[in-house]
MARPA-752952 format. One record per residue (C-alpha): residue in one letter; y, x, z. Coordinates in steps of 0.02 Angstrom, whole numbers, plus 32768, in hexadecimal, padded with zeros to 4 digits. Layout:
aYXZ/...
% end
This chain:
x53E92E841F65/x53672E181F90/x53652E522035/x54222E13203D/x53F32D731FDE/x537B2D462075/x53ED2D7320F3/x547E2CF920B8/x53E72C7020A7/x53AB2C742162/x545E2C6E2182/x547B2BD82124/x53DC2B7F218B/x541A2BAE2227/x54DD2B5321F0/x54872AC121A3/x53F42AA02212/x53EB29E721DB/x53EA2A042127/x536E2A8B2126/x52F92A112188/x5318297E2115/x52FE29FE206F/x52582A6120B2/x520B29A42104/x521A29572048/x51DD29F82009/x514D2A0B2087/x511A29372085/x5136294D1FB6/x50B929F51FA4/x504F29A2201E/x502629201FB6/x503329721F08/x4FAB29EE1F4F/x4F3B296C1F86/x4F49290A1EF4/x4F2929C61E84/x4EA229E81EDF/x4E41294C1EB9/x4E9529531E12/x4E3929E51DFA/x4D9729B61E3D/x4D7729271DDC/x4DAB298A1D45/x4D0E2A021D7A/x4C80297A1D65/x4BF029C01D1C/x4C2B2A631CEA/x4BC52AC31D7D/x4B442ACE1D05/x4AF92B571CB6/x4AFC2B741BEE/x4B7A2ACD1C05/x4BA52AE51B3D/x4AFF2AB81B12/x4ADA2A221B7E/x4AF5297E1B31/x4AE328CC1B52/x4A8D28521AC9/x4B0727A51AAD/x4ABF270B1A58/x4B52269A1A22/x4BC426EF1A8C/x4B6526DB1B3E/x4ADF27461B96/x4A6D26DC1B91/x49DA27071B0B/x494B26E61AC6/x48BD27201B2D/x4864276B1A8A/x48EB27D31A6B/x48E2286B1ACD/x483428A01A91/x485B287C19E0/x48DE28F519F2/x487629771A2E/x4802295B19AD/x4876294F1913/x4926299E1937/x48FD2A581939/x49BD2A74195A/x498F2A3F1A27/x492D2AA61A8D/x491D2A281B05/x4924295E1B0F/x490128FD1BB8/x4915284B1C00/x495C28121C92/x494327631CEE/x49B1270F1D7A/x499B272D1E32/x48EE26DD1E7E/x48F026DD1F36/x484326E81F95/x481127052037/x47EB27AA2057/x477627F720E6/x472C28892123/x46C8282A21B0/x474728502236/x47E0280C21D6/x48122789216F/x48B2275A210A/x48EB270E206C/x491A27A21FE2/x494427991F3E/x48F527F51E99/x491728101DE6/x487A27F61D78/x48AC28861CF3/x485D28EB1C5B/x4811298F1C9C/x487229E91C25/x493329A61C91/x490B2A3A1D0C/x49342AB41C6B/x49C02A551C1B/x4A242A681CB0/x49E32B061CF3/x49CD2AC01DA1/x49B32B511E1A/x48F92B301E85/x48F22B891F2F/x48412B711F23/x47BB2B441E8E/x47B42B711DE0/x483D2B0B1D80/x47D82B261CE9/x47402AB61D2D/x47852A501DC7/x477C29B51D6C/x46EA29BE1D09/x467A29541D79/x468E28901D79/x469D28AB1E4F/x4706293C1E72/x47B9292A1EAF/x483929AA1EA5/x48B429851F41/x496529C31F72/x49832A472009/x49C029AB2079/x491229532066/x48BE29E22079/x49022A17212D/x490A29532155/x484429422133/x481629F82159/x48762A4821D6/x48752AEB21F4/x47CE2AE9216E/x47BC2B1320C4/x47BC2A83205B/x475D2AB91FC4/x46B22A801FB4/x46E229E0202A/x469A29462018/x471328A12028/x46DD27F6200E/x473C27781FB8/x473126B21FE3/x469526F42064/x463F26FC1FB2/x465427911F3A/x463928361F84/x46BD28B61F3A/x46AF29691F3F/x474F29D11F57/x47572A511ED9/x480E2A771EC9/x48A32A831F47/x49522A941F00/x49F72A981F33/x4A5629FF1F5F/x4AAA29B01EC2/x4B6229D41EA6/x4BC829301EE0/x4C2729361E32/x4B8029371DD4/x4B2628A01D4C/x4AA928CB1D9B/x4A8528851E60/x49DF28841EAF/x498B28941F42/x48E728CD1EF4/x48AC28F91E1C/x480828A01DDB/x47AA289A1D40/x47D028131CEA/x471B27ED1CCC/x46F627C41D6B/x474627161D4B/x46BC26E11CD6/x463327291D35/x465326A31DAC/x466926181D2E/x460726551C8D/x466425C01C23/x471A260F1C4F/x46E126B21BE3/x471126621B3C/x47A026171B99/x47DB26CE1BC3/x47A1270D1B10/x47EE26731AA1/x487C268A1A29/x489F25DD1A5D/x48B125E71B17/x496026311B48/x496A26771BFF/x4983272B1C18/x4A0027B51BE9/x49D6284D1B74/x4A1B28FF1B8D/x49F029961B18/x4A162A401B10/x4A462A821A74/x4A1F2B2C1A31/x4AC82B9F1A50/x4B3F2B8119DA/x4B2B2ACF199C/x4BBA2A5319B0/x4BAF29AD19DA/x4BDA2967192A/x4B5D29D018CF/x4AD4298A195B/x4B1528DB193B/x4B0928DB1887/x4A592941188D/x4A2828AB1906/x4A6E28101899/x4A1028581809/x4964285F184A/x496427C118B1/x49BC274B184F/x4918270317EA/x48A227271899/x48E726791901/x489425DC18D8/x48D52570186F/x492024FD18F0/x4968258B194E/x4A1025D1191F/x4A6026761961/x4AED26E6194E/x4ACD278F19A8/x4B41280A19C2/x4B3528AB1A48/x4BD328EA1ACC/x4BEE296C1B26/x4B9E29681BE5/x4C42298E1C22/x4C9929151BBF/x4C1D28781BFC/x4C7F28671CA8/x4D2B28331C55/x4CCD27CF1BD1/x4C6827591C2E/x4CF127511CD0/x4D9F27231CED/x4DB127C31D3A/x4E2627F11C9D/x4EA527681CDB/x4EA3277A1D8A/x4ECA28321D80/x4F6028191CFA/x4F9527961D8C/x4F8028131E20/x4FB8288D1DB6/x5069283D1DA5/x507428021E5A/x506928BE1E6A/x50FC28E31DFF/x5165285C1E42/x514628871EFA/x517B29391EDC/x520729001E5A/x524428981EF5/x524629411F6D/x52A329A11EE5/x531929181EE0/x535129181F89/x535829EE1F79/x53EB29DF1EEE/x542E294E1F36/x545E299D1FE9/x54772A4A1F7F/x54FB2A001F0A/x554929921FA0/x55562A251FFD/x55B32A851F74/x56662A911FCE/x56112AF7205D/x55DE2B751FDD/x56602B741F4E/x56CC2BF01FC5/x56362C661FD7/x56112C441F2A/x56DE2C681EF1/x56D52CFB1F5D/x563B2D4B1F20/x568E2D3E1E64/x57212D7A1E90/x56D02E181ECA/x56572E341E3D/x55CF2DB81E38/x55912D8B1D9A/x554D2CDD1D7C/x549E2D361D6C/x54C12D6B1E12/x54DA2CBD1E65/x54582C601DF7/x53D52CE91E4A/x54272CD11EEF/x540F2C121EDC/x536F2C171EAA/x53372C911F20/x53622C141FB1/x53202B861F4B/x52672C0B1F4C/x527A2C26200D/x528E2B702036/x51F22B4E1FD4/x51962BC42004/x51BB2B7E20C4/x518A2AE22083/x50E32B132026/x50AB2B6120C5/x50CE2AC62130/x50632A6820A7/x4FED2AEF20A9/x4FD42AAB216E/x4FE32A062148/x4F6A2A0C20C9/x4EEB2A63213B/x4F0029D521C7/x4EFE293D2140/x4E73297D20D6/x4DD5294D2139/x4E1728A5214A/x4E512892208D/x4D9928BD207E/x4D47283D20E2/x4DB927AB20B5/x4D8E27BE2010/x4CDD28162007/x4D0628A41FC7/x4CDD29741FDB/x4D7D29D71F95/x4DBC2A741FF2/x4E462AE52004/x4E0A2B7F1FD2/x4EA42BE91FA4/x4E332C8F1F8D/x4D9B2C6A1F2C/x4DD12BE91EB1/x4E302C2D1E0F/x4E752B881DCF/x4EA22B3A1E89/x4EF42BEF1EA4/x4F632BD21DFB/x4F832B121E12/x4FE22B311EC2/x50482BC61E8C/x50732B611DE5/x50AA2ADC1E62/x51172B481ECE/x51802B911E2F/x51912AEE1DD0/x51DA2A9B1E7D/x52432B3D1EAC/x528E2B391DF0/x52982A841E01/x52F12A601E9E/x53612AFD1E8E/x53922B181DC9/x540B2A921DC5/x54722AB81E5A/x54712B711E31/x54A52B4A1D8F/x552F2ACD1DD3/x556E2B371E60/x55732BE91DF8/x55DF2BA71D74/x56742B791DDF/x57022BF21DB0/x573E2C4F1E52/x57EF2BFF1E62/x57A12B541E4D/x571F2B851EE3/x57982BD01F52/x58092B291F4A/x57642AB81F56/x57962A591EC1/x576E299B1EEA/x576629731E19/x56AC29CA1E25/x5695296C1EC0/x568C28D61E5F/x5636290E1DD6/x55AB29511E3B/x55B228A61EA9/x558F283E1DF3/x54F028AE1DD3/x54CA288C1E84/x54CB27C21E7F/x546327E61DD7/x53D128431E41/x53EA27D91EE8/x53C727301E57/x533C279A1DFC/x52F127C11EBB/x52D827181EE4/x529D26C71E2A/x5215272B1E4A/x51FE270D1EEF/x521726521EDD/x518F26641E4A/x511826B71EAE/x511226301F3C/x511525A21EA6/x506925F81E6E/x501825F41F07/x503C25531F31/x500C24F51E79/x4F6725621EA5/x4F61251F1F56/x4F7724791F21/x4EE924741E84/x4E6F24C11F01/x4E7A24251F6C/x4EA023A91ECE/x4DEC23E91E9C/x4D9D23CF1F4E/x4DD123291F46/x4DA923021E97/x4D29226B1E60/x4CA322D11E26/x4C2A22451E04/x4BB9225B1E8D/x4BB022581F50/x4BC0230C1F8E/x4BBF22DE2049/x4B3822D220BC/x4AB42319202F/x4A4A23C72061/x4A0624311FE7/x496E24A1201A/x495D25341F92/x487725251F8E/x482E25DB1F65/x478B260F1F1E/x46F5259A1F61/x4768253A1FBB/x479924D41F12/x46D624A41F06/x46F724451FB0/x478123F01F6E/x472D23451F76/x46D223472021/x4786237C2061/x47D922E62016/x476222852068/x477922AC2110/x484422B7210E/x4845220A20A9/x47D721CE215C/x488421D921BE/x4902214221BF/x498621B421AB/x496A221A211C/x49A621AA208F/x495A21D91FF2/x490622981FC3/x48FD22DC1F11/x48BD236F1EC2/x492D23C51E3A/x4906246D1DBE/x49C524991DE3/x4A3524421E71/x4AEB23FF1E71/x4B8D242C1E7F/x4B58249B1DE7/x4AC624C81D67/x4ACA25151CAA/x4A4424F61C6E/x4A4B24C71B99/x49C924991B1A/x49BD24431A6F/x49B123971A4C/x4983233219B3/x499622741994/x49BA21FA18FF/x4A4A220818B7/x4A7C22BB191F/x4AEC232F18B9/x4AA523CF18B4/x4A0E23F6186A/x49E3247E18EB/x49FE23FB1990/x4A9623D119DF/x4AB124471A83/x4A9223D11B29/x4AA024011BC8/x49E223F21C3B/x498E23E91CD9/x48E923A71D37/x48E5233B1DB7/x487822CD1E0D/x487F22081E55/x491C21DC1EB5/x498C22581E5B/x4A1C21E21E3A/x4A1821941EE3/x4A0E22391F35/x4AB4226A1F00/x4B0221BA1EEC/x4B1821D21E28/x4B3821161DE5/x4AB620DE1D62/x4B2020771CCD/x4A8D20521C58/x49CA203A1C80/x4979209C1D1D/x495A213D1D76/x489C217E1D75/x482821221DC0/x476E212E1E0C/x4738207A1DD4/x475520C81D10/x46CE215B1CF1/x471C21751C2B/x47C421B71C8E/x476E22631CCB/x475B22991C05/x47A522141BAA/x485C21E81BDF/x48E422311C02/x499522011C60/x4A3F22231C06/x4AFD222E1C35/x4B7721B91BF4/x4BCC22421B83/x4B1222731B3E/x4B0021AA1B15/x4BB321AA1ABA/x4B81224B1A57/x4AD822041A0E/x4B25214E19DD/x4A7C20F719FD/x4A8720311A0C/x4A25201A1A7E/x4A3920C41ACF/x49A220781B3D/x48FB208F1AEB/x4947211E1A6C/x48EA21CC1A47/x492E225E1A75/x48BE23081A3D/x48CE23871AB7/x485124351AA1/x47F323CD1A29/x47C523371A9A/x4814228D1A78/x4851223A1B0A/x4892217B1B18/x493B21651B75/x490E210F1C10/x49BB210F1C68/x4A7F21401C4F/x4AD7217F1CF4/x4BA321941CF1/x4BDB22361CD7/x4BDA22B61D5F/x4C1B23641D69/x4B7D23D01D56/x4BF524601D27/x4C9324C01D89/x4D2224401D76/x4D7F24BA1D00/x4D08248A1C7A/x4D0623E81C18/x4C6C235C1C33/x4BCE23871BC6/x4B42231F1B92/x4AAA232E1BF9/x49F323021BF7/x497522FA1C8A/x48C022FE1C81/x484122EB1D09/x47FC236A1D79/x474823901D1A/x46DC241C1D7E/x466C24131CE6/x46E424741C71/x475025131CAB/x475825451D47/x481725511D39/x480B24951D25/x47D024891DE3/x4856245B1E5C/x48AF24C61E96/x491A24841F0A/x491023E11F9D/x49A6236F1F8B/x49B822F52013/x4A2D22782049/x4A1B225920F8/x4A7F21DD216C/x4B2321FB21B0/x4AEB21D62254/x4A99225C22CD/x4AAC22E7224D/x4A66236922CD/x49D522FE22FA/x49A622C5223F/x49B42396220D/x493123C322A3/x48B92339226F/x48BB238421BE/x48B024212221/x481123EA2260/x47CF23A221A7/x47F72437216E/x478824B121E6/x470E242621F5/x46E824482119/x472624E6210C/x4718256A219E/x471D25EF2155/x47C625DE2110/x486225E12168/x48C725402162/x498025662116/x49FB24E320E1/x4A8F24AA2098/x4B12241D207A/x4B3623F41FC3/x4BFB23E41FF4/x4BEB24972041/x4BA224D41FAD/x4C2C24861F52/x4CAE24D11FA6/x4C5B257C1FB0/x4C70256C1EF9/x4D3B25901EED/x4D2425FA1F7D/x4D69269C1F03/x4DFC26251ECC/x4E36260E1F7D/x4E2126B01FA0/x4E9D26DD1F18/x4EFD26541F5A/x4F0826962002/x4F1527521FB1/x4FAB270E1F4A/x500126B81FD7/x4FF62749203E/x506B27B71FD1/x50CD271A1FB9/x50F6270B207D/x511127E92049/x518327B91FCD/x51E8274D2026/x520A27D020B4/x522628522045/x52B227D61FDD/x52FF27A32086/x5307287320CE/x536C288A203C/x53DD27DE2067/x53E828172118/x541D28A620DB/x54AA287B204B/x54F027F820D7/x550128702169/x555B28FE20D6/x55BB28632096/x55F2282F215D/x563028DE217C/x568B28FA20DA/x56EE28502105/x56EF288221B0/x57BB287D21B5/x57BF27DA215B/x574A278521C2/x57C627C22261/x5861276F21FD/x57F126C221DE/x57BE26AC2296/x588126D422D0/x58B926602262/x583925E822B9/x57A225F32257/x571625B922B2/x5674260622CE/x561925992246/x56B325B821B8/x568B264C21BA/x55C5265421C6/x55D525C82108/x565D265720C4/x55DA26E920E0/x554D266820B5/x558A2609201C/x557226981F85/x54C226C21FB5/x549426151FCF/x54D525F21F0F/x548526881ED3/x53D5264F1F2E/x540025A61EC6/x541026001E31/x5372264E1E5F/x530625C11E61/x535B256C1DC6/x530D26091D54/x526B26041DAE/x524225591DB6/x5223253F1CF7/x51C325F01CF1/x515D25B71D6A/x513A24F11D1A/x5122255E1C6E/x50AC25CA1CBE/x503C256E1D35/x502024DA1CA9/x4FDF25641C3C/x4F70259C1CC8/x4F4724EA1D0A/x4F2024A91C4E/x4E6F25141C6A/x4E3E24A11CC6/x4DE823F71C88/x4E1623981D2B/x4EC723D31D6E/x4F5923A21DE9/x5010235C1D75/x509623D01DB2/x511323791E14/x51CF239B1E26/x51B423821EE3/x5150242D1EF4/x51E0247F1EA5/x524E243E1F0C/x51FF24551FB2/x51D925071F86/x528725211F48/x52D124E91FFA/x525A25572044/x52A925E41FF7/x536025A6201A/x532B259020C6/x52EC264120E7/x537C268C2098/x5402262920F6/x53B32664218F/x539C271B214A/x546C27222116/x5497268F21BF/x5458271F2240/x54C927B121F9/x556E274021C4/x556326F9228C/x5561279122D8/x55E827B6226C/x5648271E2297/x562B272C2352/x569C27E32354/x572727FA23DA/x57C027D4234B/x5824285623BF/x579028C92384/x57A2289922CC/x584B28D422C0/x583C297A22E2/x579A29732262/x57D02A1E21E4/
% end
């Protein structure tokens, strides 16, 4: 049976050569992209759950963010006997690294000995249970390893960081997992960090100071809820009395979705997805059911000499299999070819692998039956139902019918299409309204230079000799540099409403920090050299920190921040500080003290230089540079760079989006290609009558044109207020966002009219252009 079920389909190709190309092309383009789109689907879905014992991992959350108290981790240890382990993690610190023959700029996590066993990292070499314990070891990945040490064993290595500390390499592991929390070059203790600045140890120890992330693993079997409530108990009377914290533990695999907008962006891929295949099984029932007359005989026939409707709803469905199954394996190559460039244009490592991955295995052949049922149910529920007198005469009364559910999918086919491109441009558009937004300061010709280890103790010779050349403008030394820092504290002042502080946004900087980056100064002055009280004693505020306290004067008021009073010396406009999807917070900057932490120090050269004889002025800071420091490379970059580099992921998914868009539309205009050449040969004989009563060419091209042009119309009517609805929900996210405009929609919706007048224009002209002799003796 099925044998005779394949023969009768290869016959059909062969008849309808055109059709089958236009059905397994939208199939092919529409699993291409579905299986792409799965396969990172599924990837992200993975993050952190490569990890041993994952049940028992958890992540520590203090007022709903990762950021904790840097006490906490040990006083879990100590007093939760429900964890077997409790660690800290800090951000990324680069350093220069060398062996004596290299050099290069790495980056390392300063961690709890104990993270090795919480996440049951895997060592190629050294003892897991001790590789930390010294203040100067370093556990390093495999790539580090072979980079530093070819062809050598690593273990027992020294490396130096900053040309200063001598490390000893006492672990090698594998190379983290690119969806992991946790990325690092190289693991150190923790401790080491206040070995080389003895005052940062109760920095690092304080209940008070907030700057790393917790993970413990809990003994087997306890749930999140009973470790959160366990944890509130014991620690709600150990803060201070001016601290105030609600902690709560998650799931390791759950901290991905939580603390990323990875949960959105894969609900939006995941419909582009559905929509992209929705529009290939579209055009499959719409040629199937247009096509109906050249089956109803063989349908009537088959009836008439036993066929059941079982029989021709298997038949039907069999042919709707085959053609997918065609299609899946031109994806399959398609997929192969586009893969390692989806990869590189947006940075990431997914594979095919259709034999060793269970879920990837069971996600494509999920995909192949719900798109065979999909594109084939309907018409072989339409076309099995006809009753065998009705076939054999080719009643025209189902013709119709079918042709209404037709304009239905042809208007549904293009709403979403029309949607799509809407999307992609409102996101095209906000990407550049941001660019050019007025973000309070002057992003252009300013270069940041990121200063590592010693390098920050040279900070002030180095500002010396760049300040000696006409065209560097101004130089400033900041903790954390623009376009964006997040750093928060408490402050305290008369009249402030909470007893506990008020939460203010922070940073250090030193002189020249508002000229630097061309912030405007409303009220008083910036730091200054001629006023020795400003290095302890005063502080610089933003306008919306100055509205919040309600000072008159806001000059001369105290602000208490970490117990010291400072005086309000100056009050600069506000300036975005923070991604442009968040609203303006107030801020507070102190001065750059190397007397107190050594996370105070600056950390990063700002300076404006001239916009004249940019490559000359960047050589002769070049040259400041090695003449100070040379033993440290010289790496740059502009702030507007960095600024851009910031929505880099959004125009990715702007570009990812648009892609399947321009997909979308070819796969919509197959399927009107398709409909207009079936409609130009079913009116074949009427077209012949028209031009021999003197129709002309272009009569005939509106006639063939007009109804799909309406139903494109149509189209863009539904999708046009779906698509306002949708995009002001998405754009409302953002604190500073583009007004839709009417004129968008309307440029988008002639681009759509446009491509499918010249989709139906090709087929109705050929039409038009037939011999009329030639008509006539059409049937």
């Amino acid at each position: 049976m099925f044998r005779n079920y394949l023969k009768i389909a290869l016959r059909n190709i062969r008849k309808q050569k055109g059709y089958t190309f236009i059905n397994i092309a939208g199939l092919a383009i529409g699993l291409t992209c579905c299986m792409l789109i799965s396969l990172w689907i599924l990837d992200e879905l993975n993050y952190d759950k490569h990890y041993d014992e994952l049940d028992s991992i958890q992540a520590i959350l203090t007022n709903e963010s990762e950021i904790c108290p840097n006490a906490l981790a040990s006083f879990l240890q100590k007093h939760v006997p429900e964890i077997e382990y409790a660690a800290r993690v800090t951000g990324e610190t680069e350093v220069l690294v060398n062996n004596g023959s290299l050099r290069s700029y790495e980056k390392y996590l300063s961690v709890d000995p104990p993270i090795t066993r919480i996440f049951s990292i895997p060592f190629i070499s050294g003892n897991p249970k001790t590789a930390l314990d010294a203040p100067y070891s370093v556990v390093i990945t495999q790539d580090l390893a072979s980079k530093f040490f070819p062809n050598q064993d690593a273990l027992g290595k020294i490396l130096s960081f900053n040309s200063t500390d001598d490390f000893a390499v006492t672990g090698v592991v594998p190379n983290p997992n690119h969806n992991s929390s946790l990325h690092y070059d190289m693991l150190v203790s923790i401790e080491y960090k206040w070995l080389k600045s003895p005052d940062d140890e109760r920095y690092y120890n304080a209940w008070n100071a907030w700057s790393s992330r917790t993970y413990v693993k809990a003994i087997p079997g306890i749930s999140p809820a009973i470790l959160t409530e366990k944890i509130s108990n014991i620690i709600e009377d150990r803060f201070e009395e001016d601290e105030e914290a609600i902690l709560s533990s998650i799931h390791i695999s759950d901290l991905y979705m939580k603390f990323s907008d990875a949960k959105t962006i894969i609900g939006i891929f995941a419909a582009i997805a559905v929509v992209i295949l929705a529009l290939a099984c579209i055009n499959f029932i719409n040629l199937s059911t247009a096509r109906y007359r050249m089956r109803s005989k063989e349908t009537g026939v088959r009836k008439v000499i036993g066929a059941s409707r079982g029989n021709l709803i298997l038949q039907f469905l069999s042919e709707s299999f085959f053609l997918t199954i065609v299609g899946f394996l031109c994806a399959l190559g398609l997929v192969e070819f586009v893969l390692p460039f989806f990869n590189s244009l947006f940075q990431l490592q997914i594979s095919l692998n259709l034999f060793g991955d269970g879920p990837t295995i069971l996600t494509i052949i999920g995909i192949i039956i719900v798109t065979a049922l999909a594109a084939g149910m309907y018409p072989a529920l339409a076309l099995s139902r006809f009753q065998p007198v009705q076939a054999l005469k080719s009643d025209i009364g189902a013709a119709n019918r079918f042709f209404s559910l037709r304009r239905i999918l042809v208007i549904t086919q293009f709403s979403l299409t029309v949607f799509l491109i809407l999307g992609t441009a409102i996101i095209y558009t906000q990407i550049n309204f941001i660019k050019g937004w007025n973000v309070g300061y002057d992003r252009e010709h300013v270069i940041n230079v990121t200063l590592r280890g010693e390098s920050r103790d040279r900070f002030a010779a180095l500002k010396s000799e760049l300040v000696k050349n006409p065209d560097v403008i101004s130089v400033a030394g900041v903790g954390k540099c623009l376009p964006y820092w997040e750093m928060l504290t408490s402050a305290r002042w008369d009249g402030s409403n909470s007893e506990d502080g008020e939460k203010v946004y922070m940073n250090f900087t030193d002189y020249d920090f508002a000229q630097t980056y061309g912030i405007d100064i409303i009220e008083g002055r910036d730091f200054s050299e001629e006023f020795q009280s400003d290095l302890k004693q005063a502080c610089v505020i933003n306008k919306s920190l100055a509205d919040l306290m309600k000072q008159t004067p806001t000059l001369g008021a105290d602000i208490d921040i970490w117990g010291e009073k400072r005086k309000v010396i100056g009050v600069l406009e506000d300036f975005n500080f923070r991604p442009l999807d968040r609203s303006m917070k107030p801020l507070a900057i102190m001065m750059i003290n190397e007397d107190d932490f050594a996370f105070t120090k600056p950390r990063v050269l700002s300076a404006r230089i001239s916009p004249n004889n940019i490559g000359t002025t960047l050589e002769s800071i070049r040259q400041s540079w090695k003449k100070v420091l040379p033993e440290y490379p010289f790496e740059y970059s502009f702030l507007d760079q960095q600024f851009n580099a910031e929505y880099k992921s959004m125009e990715q998914i702007r570009n990812l989006a648009g892609s399947f868009g321009i997909l979308a539309i070819f796969i919509a205009c197959l399927g009107l290609i398709g409909l207009a050449s079936f409609t130009a040969e079913q009116r074949t004989k009427e077209i012949g009558i028209r031009k021999v009563l003197g129709a002309s060419v272009l009569n005939i091209v509106r006639l063939i044109s007009k109804e799909f042009i309406i139903l494109v119309a149509i189209a863009n009517l539904i999708a046009w207020p779906l698509a306002w609805f949708a995009m002001n929900r998405w754009l409302e996210e953002y604190a500073h966002h583009m007004e839709l405009s009417i004129g968008l929609f309307l440029v988008v919706g002639c681009l759509a009219m446009i491509v499918a007048l010249l989709s139906v224009s090709y087929q109705a002209f050929r039409a038009a252009r037939a011999n009329p002799i030639e008509v006539m003796k059409y049937e």
